[in-house]
C-alpha positions as a Markdown table, in Angstrom:
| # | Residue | x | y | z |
|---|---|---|---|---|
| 1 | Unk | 28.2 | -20.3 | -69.0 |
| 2 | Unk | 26.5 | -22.7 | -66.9 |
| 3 | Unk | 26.2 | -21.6 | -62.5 |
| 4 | Unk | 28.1 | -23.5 | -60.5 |
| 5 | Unk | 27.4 | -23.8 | -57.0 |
| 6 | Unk | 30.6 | -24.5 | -54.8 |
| 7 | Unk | 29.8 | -24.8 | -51.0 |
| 8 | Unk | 32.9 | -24.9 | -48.3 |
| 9 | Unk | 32.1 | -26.6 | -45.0 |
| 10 | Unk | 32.2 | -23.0 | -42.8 |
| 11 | Unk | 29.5 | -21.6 | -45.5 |
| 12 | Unk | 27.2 | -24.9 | -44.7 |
| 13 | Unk | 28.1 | -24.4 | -41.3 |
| 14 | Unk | 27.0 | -20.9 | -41.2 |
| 15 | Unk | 23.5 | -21.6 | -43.0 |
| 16 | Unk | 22.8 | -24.0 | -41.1 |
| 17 | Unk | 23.4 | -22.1 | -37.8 |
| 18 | Unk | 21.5 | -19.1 | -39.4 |
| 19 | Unk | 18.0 | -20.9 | -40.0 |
| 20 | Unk | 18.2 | -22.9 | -36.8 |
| 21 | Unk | 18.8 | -19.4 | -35.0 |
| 22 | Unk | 15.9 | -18.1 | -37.5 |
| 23 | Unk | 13.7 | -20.9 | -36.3 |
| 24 | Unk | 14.1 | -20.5 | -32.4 |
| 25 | Unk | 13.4 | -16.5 | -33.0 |
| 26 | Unk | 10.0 | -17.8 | -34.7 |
| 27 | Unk | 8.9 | -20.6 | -32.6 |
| 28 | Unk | 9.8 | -17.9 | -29.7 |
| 29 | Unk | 7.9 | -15.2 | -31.1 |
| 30 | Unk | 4.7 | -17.7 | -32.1 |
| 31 | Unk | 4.5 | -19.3 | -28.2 |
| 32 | Unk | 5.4 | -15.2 | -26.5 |
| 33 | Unk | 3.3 | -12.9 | -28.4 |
| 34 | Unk | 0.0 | -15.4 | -28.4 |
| 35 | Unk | -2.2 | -14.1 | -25.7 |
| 36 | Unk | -2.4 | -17.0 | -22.7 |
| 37 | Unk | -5.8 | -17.8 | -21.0 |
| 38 | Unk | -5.8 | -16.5 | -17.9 |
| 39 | Unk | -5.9 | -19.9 | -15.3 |
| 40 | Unk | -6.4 | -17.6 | -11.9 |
| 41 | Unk | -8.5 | -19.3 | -9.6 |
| 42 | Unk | -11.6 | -17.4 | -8.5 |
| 43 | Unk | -11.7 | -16.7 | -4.6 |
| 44 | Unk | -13.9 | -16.3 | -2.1 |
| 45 | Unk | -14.8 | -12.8 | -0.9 |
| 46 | Unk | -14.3 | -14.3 | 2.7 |
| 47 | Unk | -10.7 | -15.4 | 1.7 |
| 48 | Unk | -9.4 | -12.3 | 0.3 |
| 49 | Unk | -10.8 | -10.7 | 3.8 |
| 50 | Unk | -9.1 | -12.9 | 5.6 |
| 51 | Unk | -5.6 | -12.2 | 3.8 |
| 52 | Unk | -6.1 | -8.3 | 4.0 |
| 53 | Unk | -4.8 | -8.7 | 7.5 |
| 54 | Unk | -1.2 | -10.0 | 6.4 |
| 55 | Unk | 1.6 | -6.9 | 6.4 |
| 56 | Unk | 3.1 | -8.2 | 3.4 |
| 57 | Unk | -0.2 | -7.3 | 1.2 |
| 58 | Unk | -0.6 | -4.2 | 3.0 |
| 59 | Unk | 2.9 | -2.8 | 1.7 |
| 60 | Unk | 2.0 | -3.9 | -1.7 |
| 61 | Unk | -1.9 | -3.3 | -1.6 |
| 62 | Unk | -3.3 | 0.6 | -2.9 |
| 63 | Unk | -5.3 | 0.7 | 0.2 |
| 64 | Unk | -5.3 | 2.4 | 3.6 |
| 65 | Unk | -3.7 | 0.6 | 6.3 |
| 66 | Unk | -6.0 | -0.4 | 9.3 |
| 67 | Unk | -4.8 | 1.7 | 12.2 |
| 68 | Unk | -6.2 | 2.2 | 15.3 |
| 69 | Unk | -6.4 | 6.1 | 16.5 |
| 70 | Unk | -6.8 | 7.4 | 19.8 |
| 71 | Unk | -6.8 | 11.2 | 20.7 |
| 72 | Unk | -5.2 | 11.9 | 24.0 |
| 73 | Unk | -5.6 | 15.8 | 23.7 |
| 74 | Unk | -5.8 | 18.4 | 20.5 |
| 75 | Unk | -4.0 | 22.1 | 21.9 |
| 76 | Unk | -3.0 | 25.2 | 19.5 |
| 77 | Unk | 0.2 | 25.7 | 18.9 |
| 78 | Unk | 2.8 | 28.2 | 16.7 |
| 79 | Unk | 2.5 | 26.0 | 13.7 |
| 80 | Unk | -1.4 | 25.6 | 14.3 |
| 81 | Unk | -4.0 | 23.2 | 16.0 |
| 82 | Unk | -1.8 | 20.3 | 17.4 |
| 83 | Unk | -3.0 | 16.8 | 17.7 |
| 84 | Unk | -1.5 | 14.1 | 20.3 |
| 85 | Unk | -2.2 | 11.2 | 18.8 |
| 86 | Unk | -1.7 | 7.3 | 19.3 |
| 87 | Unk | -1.5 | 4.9 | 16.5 |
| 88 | Unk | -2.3 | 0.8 | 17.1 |
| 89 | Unk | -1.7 | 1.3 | 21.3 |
| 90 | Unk | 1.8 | 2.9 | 20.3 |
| 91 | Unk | 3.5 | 5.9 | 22.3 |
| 92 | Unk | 1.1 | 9.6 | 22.1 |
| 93 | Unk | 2.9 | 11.4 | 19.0 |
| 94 | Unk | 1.7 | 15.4 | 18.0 |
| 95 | Unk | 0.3 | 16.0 | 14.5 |
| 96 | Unk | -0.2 | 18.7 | 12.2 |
| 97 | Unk | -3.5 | 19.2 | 10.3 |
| 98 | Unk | -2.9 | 17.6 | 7.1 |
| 99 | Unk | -0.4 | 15.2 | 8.0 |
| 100 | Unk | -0.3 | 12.1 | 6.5 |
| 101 | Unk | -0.7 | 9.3 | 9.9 |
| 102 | Unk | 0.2 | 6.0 | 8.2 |
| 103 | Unk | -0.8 | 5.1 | 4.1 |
| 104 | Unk | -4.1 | 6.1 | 2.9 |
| 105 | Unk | -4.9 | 7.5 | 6.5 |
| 106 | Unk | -4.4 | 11.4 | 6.7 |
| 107 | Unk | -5.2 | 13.9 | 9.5 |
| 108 | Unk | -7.7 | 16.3 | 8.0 |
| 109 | Unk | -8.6 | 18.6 | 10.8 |
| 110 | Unk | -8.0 | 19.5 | 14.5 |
| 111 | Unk | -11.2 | 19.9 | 15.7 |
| 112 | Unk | -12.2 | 21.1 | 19.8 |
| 113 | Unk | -13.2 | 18.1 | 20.7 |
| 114 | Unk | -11.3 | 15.7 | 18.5 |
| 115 | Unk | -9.7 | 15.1 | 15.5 |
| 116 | Unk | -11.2 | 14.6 | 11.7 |
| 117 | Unk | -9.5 | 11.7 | 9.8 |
| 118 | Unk | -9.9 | 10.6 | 6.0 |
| 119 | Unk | -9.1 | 7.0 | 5.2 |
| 120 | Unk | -9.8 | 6.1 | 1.8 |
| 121 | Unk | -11.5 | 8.9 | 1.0 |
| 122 | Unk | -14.6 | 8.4 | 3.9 |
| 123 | Unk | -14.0 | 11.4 | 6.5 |
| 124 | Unk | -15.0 | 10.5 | 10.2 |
| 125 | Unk | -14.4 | 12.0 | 13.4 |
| 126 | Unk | -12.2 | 10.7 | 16.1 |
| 127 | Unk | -13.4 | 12.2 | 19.7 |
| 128 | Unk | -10.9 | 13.1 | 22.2 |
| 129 | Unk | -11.1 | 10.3 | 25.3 |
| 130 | Unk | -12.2 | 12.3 | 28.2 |
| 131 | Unk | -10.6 | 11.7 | 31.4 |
| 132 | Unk | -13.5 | 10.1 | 34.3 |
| 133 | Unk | -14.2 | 12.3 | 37.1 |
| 134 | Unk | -12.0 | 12.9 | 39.7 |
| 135 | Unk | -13.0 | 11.9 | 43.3 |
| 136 | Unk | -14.1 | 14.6 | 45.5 |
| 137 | Unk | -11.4 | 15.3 | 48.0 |
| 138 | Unk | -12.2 | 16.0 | 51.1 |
| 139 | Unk | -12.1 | 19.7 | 52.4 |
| 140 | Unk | -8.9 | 20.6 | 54.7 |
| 141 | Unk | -9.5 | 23.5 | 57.1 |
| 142 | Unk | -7.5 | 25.1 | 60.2 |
């Protein structure tokens, strides 16, 4: 009995949509699974120093924030040593010991005379401003 192959249109139609869909899953797989040569440009130290500054890289960046810390006074209170603090020339705000100030920048210590801060994992110590002199008045007597 001799094998005889009858084909309909819809059959032809469906192997033919079959290996084109069987070719795009290849050519696909080929061009995403080959690893691609890596065509970042190599910058400056100098530049990347000069783009640490933007807020957009700090939000997204694994690094401490740059803040500028002032102490205006350190006083014990119920909770513990309180320090008033003032972050980038903003309004005097008390902290806790251990409080975290701003990303990567955490109060470690509330010291007598000022305030120990770790940013990034180097400690340093913050002094508390002391006020100038005060002019001598002069003496009132009756």
């Amino acid at each position: 009995m001799p094998f005889a192959l009858r084909f309909s249109v819809p059959q032809v139609l469906q192997y033919a949509a079959l290996l084109v869909a069987l070719a795009g899953v290849g050519t696909w797989s080929s061009l995403l699974l080959t690893p691609a040569e890596s065509r970042t440009p190599t910058a400056a130290p100098q530049a990347l120093a000069a783009r640490s500054d933007s807020p957009a890289l700090q939000w997204f960046a694994n690094q401490p924030v740059q803040v500028d810390i002032k102490v205006s006074g350190v006083m014990a209170g119920a909770r513990g040593a309180v320090a008033i603090l003032s972050l980038n020339d903003g309004p005097p705000r008390s902290f806790l010991a251990g409080e975290r100030l701003t990303q990567g920048v955490q109060l470690v210590a509330v010291e007598a005379d000022g305030v120990l801060i770790e940013r990034g994992g180097q400690r340093s110590q913050v002094k508390v401003s002391k006020l100038p002199d005060s002019p001598s008045l002069p003496r009132l007597t009756r």
